[in-house]
N, C-alpha and C positions, 0 to 999 in steps of 0.2 A: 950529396951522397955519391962513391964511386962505386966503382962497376963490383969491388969486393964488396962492398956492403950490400947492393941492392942482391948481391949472390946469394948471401949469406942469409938475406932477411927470406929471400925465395924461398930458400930451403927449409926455414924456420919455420913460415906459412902451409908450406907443404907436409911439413913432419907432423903439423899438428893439426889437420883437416883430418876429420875424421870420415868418409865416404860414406852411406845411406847403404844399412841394411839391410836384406830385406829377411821377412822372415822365416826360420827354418821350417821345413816340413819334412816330417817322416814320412819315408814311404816305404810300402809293404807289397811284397807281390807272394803271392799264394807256391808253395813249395813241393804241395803232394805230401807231405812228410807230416803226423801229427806228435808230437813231442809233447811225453810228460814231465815238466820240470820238477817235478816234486821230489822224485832222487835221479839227483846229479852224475850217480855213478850211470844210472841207467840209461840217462838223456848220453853222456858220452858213448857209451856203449850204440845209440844206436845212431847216432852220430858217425860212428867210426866205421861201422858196420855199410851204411849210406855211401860209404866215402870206398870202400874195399871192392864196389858192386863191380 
């Protein structure tokens, strides 16, 4: 095998290892702000409102 091939099989080996994942977690931190999402115009509005302060 020459130096191109053992290159090429590297890169092969490499493209297709797939790395360990670990698992996602959400995270939440508390805002002050209680939001009713139930209508949308209202949650934007106080959304925007929050944002204008």
């Amino acid at each position: 095998m020459g130096v191109s091939e053992a290159v090429n099989e590297l890169i092969r080996r490499g493209l297709l290892a797939q790395p360990p994942r670990s698992a996602f977690r959400q995270r939440t931190l508390p805002l002050g702000v209680s939001i009713d999402v139930s209508s949308i115009a209202d949650a934007i509005e106080v959304l925007d409102g929050a944002a204008n302060c």
